[in-house]
N, C-alpha and C positions, 0 to 999 in steps of 0.2 A: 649792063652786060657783065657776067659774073663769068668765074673760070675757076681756076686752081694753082695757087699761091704756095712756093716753097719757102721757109721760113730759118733763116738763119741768125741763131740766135733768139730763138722765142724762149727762151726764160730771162731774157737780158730786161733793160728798160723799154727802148725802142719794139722788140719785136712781141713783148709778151703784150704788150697797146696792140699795136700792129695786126696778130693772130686774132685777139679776141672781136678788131673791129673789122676783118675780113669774114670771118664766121659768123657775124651778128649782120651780114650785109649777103650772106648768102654763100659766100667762096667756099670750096673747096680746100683745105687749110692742112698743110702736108709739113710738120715739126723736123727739120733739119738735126739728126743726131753727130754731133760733127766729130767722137770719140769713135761710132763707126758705123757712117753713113759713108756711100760715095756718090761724092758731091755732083759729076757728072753722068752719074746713073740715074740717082734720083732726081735731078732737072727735068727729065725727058717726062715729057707732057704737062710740064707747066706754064702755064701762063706768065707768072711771074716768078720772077727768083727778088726776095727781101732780104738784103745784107743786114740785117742786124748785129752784124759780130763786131764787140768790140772792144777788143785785147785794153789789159793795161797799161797806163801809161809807157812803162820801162819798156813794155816787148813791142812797142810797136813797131821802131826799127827795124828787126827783127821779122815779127809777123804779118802786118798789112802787106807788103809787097806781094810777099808769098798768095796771102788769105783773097788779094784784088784779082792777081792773076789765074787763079782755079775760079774765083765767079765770071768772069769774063770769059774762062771756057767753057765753062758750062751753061752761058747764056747762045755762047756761039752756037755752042752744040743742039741747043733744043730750042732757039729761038724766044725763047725767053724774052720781059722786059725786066729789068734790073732795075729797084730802087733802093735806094738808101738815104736816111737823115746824113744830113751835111750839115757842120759846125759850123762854127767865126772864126775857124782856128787861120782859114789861108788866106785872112786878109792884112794882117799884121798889126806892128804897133801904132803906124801911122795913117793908118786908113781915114779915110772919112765917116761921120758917123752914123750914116746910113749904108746900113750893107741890106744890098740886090744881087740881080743876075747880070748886073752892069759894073758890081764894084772890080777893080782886078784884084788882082791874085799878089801880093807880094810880101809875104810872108818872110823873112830871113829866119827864125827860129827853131830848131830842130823839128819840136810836132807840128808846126806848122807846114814843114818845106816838107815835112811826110804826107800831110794831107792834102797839099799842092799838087806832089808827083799821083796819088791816089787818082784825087777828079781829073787830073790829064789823063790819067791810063784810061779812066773810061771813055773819055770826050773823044778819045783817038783810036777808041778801040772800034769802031762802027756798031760798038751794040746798043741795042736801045735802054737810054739809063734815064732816070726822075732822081735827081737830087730835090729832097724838098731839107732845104738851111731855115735850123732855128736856133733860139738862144738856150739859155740854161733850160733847165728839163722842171717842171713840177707833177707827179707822177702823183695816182692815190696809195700806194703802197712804198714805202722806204726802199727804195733802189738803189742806194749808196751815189745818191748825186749830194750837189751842195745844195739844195732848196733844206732836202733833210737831215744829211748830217753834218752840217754847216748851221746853218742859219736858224733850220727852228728846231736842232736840237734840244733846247733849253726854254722852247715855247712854252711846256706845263709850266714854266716858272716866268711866264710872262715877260721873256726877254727874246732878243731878235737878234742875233750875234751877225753880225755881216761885215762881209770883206771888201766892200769899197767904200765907195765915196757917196753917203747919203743921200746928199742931194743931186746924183747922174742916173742921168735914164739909163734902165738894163735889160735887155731882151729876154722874154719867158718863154716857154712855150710849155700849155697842159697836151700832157702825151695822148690823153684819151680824142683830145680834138686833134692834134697833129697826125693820128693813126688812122680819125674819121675822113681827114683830106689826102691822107696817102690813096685811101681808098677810092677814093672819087678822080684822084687821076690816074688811078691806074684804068679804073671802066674808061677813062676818055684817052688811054695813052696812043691812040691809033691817031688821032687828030691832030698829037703835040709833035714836037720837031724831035729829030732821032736822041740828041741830048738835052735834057730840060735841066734848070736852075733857077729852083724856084723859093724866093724867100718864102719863112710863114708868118705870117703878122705876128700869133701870141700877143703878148700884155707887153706894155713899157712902161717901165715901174723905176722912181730911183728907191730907194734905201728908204725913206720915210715914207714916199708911198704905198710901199708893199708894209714897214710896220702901220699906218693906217688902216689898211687893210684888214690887218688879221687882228687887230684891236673889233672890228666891226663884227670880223668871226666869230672872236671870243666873246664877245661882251666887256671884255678887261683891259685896262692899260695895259700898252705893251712898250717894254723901255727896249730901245736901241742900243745894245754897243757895238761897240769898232771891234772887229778880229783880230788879233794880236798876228801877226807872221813871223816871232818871234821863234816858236818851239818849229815851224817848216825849217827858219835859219838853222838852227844849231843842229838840226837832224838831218838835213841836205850834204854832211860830208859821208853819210854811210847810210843812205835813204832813197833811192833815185825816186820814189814816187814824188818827197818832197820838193827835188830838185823840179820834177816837173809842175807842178803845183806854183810854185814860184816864177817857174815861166811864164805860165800862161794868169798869173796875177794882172799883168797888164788889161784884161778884159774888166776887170774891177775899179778900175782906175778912169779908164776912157769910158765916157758916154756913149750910146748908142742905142739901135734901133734896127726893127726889120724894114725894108720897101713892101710894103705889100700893094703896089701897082696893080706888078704881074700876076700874085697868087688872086688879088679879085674879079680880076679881067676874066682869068681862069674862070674860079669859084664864085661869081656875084652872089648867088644867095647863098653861103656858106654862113651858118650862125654859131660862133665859137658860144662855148659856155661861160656865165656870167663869173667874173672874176670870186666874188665871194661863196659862190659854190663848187668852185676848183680847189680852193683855197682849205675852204670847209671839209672836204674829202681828204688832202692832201695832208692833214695834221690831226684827222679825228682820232688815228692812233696815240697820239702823244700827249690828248687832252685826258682830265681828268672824267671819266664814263661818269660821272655822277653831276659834273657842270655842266650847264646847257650852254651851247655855243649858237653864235646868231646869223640869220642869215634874214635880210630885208625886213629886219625889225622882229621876227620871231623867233622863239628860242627854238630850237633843234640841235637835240641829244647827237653827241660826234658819232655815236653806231647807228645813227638812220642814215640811211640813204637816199638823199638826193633825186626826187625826179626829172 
């Protein structure tokens, strides 16, 4: 079952995955101009409204309350179903290390008790909403996450710069598969309960598995170092992005993982794609176009594309 999907934030991470894998599944796919679109004009006759918007750190305060409360109307208004990616941000420092739709909510930390209040507006708002929660983002195109401007910045030089704990599981999630399962619940959201909360499996990778990894991509050693949090410190007194970066280090630190229970009970035959062809897409910008990089033992140049 197909319809037509309003799209906020389709040139972000989440929604430019999102559009392309709504249009490649048939939908009807309507680009949110949010400079000057009106949001509850253009709702009307969609199927779905996809919150992709998602301000910086510093403005969140700020903007989410505002940005929750006009999609909530304009889902009211045109009956819409409302989905959105949900974080790790609202379970906090102490959580257990599996987070579900079971873990609670107990966030004390500013972004976090922002994204708290967030999923309660919607849980409370009777509109029908899909949260699908996943981990860090590995996208094919540099999206200003940490997969890429963190960690395998300095991949062409065979190093894996990473900000936790090597050897702690970390939750991934490849955008292209997380946008293929947005889709699939949204054709089934008539079936699911008015609020859904749904983890997404993605990869659990610590720090030396994910460099194994991309050793296996490249063909090349890949040396590990630790991330300093040295220059966040000293730029945290006139920096709020650093100050929030350092907040949510704690995610770095703790181990963790998604439940994927729920999302397979959901999606049993859902086949995410194989780690070293996510991985492989994911960094073929940053390789040297003349090295071949490997993928199950064959060499494949970083500008081919993956079938």
């Amino acid at each position: 079952m197909t319809g037509t999907i309003l799209v906020l934030g389709a040139n972000g991470r989440f929604g430019h995955n999102a559009a392309n894998a709504f249009a490649d599944a048939g939908w009807v796919v309507r680009k949110f101009d949010r400079k000057a679109g009106d949001l509850e004009a253009e709702s009307r006759g969609a199927d779905i409204i996809l919150n992709g918007w998602n301000p910086a750190y510093p403005d969140w305060a700020r903007q989410v309350p505002v940005l929750t409360r006009k999609v909530i109307a304009a889902a009211r208004s045109s009956g819409a179903t409302v989905i959105l990616p949900g974080n790790l941000y609202v379970f906090g420092v102490d959580a257990d290390p599996m987070f579900g739709d079971e873990s609670p909510h107990r966030a004390e930390n500013p972004l976090g008790r922002i994204r708290r209040d967030m999923e309660r507006a919607y849980r409370q708002s009777g509109v029908r909403t899909i949260i699908l929660r996943a981990g860090d983002f590995i996208d094919t195109r540099d999206s200003g996450n940490w997969f890429d401007m963190i960690l395998t910045k300095k991949i062409a030089k065979d190093v894996l710069n990473y900000p936790g704990k090597p050897d702690q599981s970390h939750a991934w999630a490849y955008l292209p598969d997380m946008a293929r399962a947005v889709v699939s619940l949204a054709e089934m959201r008539h079936r699911l309960e008015v609020f859904e909360d749904i983890a997404f499996p993605g990869y659990t990778l610590s720090g030396n598995q994910l460099c194994a990894a991309l050793e296996t991509v490249t063909g090349r050693l890949v040396r590990l170092e630790k991330m300093s949090y040295l220059p966040l410190w000293l730029a945290s007194p006139f920096w709020p992005m650093a100050r929030c970066l350092l907040e949510m280090r704690y995610l770095w630190l703790k181990p963790h993982f998604m439940d994927a229970r729920k999302f397979d009970a959901l999606l049993p035959g859902f086949q995410p794609t194989p780690l070293s062809e996510a991985l492989t897409l994911a960094i073929r910008d940053k390789i040297d176009p003349d090295k071949a990089v490997m993928r199950s033992g064959t060499a494949v140049r970083p500008d081919q594309r993956i079938a």
